[in-house]
N, C-alpha and C positions, 0 to 999 in steps of 0.2 A: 504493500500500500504506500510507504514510505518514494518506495521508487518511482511510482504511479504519479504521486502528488511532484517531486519534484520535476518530470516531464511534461507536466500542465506548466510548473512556471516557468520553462525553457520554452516553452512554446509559445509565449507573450515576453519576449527577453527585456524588452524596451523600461513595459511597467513595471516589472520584476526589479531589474534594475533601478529603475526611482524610488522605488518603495524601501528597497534594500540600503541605498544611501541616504534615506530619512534617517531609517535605524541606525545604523553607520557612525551619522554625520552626530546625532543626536547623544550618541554614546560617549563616542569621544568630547563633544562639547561638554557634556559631565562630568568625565575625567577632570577636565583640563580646568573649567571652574570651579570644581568641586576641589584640589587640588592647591588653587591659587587661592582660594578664601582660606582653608582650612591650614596650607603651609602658614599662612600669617596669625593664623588665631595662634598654631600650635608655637611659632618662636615667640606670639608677645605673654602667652601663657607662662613660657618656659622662662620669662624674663619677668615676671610677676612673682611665680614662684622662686627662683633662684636668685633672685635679686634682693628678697627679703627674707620671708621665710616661710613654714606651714603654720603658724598660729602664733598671735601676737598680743601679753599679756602687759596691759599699757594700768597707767594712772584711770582710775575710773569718770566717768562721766557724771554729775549730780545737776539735776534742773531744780528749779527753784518754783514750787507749788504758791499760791496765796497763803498756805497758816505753815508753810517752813518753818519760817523764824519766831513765829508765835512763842514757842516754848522757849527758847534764846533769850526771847527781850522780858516775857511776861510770869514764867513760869507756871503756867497755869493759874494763876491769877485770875483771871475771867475767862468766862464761858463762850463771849462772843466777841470776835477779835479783826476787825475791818480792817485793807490799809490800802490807802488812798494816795499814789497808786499799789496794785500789789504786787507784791517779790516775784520775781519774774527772770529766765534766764539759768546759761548753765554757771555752775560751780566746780567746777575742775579742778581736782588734787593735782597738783604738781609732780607727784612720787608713788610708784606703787608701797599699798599698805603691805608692810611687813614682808619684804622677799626674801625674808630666812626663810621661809613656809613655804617658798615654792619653790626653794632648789632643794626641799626635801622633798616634796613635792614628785616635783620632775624627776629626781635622782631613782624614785623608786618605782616610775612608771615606767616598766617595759616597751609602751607604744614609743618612748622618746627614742630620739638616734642622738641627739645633741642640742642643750639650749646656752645662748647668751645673755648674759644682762649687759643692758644699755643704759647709760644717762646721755642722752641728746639735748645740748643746747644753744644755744646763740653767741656768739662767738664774733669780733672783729680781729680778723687779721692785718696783721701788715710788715711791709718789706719796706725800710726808708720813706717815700714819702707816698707811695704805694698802699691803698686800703683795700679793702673787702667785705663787707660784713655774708655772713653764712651761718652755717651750721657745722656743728662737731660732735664725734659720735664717740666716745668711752666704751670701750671693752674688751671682752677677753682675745685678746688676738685670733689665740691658739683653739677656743671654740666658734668664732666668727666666720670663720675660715670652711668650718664643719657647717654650718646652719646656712651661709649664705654661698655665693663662687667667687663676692669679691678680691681673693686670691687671686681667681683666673684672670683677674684685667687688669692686675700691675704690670706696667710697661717697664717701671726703671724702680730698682730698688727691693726689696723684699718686705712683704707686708707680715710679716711675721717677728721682723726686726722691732714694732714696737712696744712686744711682750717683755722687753728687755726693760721697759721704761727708762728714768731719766728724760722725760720731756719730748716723747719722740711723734712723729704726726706721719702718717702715710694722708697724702693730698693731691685731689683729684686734678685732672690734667687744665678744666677751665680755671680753677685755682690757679693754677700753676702759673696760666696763662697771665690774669688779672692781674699777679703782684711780681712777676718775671722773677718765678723762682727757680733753683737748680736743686738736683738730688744732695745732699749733707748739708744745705744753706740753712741757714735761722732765720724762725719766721716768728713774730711776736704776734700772741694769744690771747687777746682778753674778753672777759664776760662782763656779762653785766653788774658780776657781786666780784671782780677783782681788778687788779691792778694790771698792765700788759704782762706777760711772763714769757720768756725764749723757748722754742722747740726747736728740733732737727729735724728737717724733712730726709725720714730714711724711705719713703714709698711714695712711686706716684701711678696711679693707676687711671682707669680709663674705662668706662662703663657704657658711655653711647649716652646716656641721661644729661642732659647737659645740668640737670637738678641737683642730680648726684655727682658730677665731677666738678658742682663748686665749693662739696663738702671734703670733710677731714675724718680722718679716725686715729685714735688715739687709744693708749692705753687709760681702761676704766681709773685706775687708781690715779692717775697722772688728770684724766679730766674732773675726776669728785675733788681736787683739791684747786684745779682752777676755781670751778663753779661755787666751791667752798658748802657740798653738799658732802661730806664723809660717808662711806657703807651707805648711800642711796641710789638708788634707779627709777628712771620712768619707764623702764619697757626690758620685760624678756621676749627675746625673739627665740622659736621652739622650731625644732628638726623634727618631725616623726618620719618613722619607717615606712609608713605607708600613708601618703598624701590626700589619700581620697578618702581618710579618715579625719581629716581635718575639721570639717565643716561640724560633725559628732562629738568630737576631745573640746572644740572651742564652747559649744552647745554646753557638755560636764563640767566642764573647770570653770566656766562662769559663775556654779553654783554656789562654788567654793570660798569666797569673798565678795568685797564693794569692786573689785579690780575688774575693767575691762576686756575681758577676751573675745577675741575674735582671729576666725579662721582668713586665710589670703582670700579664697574665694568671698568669703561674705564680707571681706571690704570693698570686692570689685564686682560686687552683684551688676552695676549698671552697664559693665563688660559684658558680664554675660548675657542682658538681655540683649546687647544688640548683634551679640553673636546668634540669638536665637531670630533676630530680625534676619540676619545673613540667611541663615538656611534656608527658610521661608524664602526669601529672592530667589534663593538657588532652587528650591527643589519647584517654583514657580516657572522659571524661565527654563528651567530644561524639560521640566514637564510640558511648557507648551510645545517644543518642538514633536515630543517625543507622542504627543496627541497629534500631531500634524501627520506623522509618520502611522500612526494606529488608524488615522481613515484614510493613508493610502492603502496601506492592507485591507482594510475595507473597502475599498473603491476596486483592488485589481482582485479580490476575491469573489465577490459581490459580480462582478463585468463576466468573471470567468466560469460560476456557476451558471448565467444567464445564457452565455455561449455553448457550455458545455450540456444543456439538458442533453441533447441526446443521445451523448456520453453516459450519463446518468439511467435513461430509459435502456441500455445495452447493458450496461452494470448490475442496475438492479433485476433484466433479464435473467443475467447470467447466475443469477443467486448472491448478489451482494447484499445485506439487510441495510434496514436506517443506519446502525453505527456505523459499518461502513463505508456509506457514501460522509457520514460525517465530518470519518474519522480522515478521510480522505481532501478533503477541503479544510481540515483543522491542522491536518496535518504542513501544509502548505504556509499556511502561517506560522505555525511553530518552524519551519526551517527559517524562512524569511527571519523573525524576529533571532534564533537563536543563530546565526550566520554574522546577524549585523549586530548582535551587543558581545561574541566572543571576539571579533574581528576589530570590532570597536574600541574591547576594551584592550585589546592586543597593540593598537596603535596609538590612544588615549596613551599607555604606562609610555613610548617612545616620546611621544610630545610631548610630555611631563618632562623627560629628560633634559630636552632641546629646550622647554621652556625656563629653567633651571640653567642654563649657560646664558640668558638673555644678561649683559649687565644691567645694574640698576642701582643707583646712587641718592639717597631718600635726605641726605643731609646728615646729622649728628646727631638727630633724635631717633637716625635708624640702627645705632648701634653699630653702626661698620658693617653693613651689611654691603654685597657689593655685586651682588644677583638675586634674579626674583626665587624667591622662596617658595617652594611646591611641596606639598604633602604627597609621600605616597604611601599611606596608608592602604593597605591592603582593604580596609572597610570599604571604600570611597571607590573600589573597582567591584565589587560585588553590589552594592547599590545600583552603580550604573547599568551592571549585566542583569538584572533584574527588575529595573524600572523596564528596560527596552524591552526585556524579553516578555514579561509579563502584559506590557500595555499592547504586542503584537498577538499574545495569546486573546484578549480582551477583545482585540478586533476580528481577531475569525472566528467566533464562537457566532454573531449572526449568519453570516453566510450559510459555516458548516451547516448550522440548521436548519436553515432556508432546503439547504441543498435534499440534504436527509427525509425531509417530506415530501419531497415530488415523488410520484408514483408513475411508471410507466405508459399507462393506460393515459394519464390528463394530459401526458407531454406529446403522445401520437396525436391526444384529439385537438390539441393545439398547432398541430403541424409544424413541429420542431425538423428544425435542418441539423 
């Protein structure tokens, strides 16, 4: 029957052919956009994650209700307590409560792979008559390294060298740039609660953030006595073993204290909804083609059951039942579709490749990227082979059954050629 069906669509080669490069064309166009959104979600993802961390345990948030301060000013004093206008707004700890507790915490939770504590603060640099104001980052080097990759984007120096202390700063390249400094120069440091203080730039690294390469980092001990905050922090940054438990561990540990937790993802929820807008485009815009391509299989099946009754009235002569004649006409579309989404997706993985050598230069917020960036997940070729193939099955299931009902007797009395 197989071989039957595909001798009907050699014998229309023309429509066979258009139909067949709907499917084709359609397949591969899914690859290749499917591919290009999904390369770029996957590096800015991988730069979200690696860049910071899997869950991030900050100073907590407090908003300010109307009877807040009630008990503060009145003590319970009166029953009914107005204030005109009322307290309103957040109230932000400065410092996570208590993080003795949560490096015992984290020490003993198995899910952890590695966490750092941070104090992050505001900082003026400068180099002679050279300024800057920024941000600086206190902490442990030697776990920073574990929890983030900012390791992998030192260009000159070793970021490792500030676990050594003595005053030492690994500092980002726009830094660098702002106050023309060199690798071992002193660069003077102050906060808002100190006096200027000398560092030695022993690192300078390079992220693609231009946010981040106006910042510094330093060793924790060496920045809690700029800031002149001792044994404090505003933030652990957590490693887990397995990232896609993140969103769950932030959810737990919240319960834990007043302290802010939150997972990478649930800070960049607005990321992800418009990753979900992307798909939606995508699986719209290939899907119209790949509808376009489903009524031409409908069109050259449909033509060819209309042509072929009397093909059909000899068949079902011969003793072939409704299935089939069905299967025969069904069959013909399942070649058509399964031809043009394995074929498709055969040449779709080549175009990925070729599109992948195109250069492409996005500026300094692209992180040194320096070609377009293509996904090949192997997911993103089984989708493709299955929208095509399916949406060609979808289309010959009318015909085949058109075909399957005609009976021999109605097609003579019709005077079929």
């Amino acid at each position: 029957m197989i071989s039957l069906a595909l001798r009907y669509l050699l014998a229309r080669r023309r429509q066979t052919l258009l139909t067949f490069m709907g499917i084709f064309l359609g397949t591969i166009a899914f690859v290749a956009i499917s591919g290009f959104m999904l390369g770029f979600r996957e590096y800015l993802i991988d730069q979200l994650i690696n860049s910071t961390a899997h869950v991030h345990i900050q100073a907590r948030e407090d908003f300010l209700s109307e009877h807040t301060l009630d008990k503060a000013f009145y003590q319970d004093q009166f029953d009914y307590i107005f204030w005109d206008p009322p307290p309103s707004g957040r109230k932000d700890s400065a410092l996570v409560d208590n993080p003795q507790s949560w490096y015992l915490r984290l020490h003993s939770d198995n899910r952890v792979f590695a966490f750092s504590p941070q104090l992050k603060a505001a900082a003026i640099f400068s180099n002679g008559k050279a300024t800057a104001s920024s941000s600086i980052v206190g902490c442990d080097p030697m776990e920073q390294v574990k929890v983030t990759t900012i390791g992998d984007y030192v260009k000159e120096g070793s970021f490792s060298d500030i676990a050594a202390g003595g005053n030492r700063l690994a500092i980002g390249i726009e830094l660098k740039k702002q106050l023309g400094l060199r690798l071992y120069q002193n660069v003077m440091v102050a906060s808002a609660r100190s006096t200027p203080t000398p560092f030695k730039v022993v690192a300078i690294f390079q992220t693609g953030n231009i946010m981040a390469d106006l910042g510094a980092y330093g060793s924790l001990v060496d920045i809690q006595k700029v800031n002149h905050t001792p044994n404090q922090v505003n933030e652990i940054s957590v490693k887990l073993h397995d990232l896609n438990q993140s969103a769950r561990v932030a959810t737990e540990w919240s319960k834990y204290g007043v302290d802010k937790v939150e997972s990478w993802d649930q800070q960049n929820a607005s990321i992800f909804s418009v990753f979900k807008m992307q798909d939606i485009i995508r699986f719209l815009s290939i899907g119209s083609i790949l509808i376009v391509a489903g009524f031409g299989i409908y069109n050259v099946l449909n033509m060819t059951v209309l042509q072929k009754r009397k093909d059909v009235a000899i068949l079902r002569s011969m003793g072939y039942g409704t299935l089939d004649i069905v299967a025969l006409f069904f069959y013909q579309g399942v070649l058509l579709g399964g031809a043009g989404a394995l074929l498709g997706v055969f040449c779709g993985y080549f175009v990925s490749l070729y599109l992948r050598t195109i250069p492409f230069n996005a500026g300094h917020m692209a992180g040194g990227i320096s070609h377009l960036i293509i996904s090949m997940n192997p997911w993103i070729y089984v989708q493709a082979a299955s929208m095509a193939f399916f949406s060609a099955i979808f289309a010959s299931i009318l015909p085949a059954y058109g075909a399957g009902k005609m009976q021999p007797i109605e097609i003579i009395r019709a005077g079929a050629e």
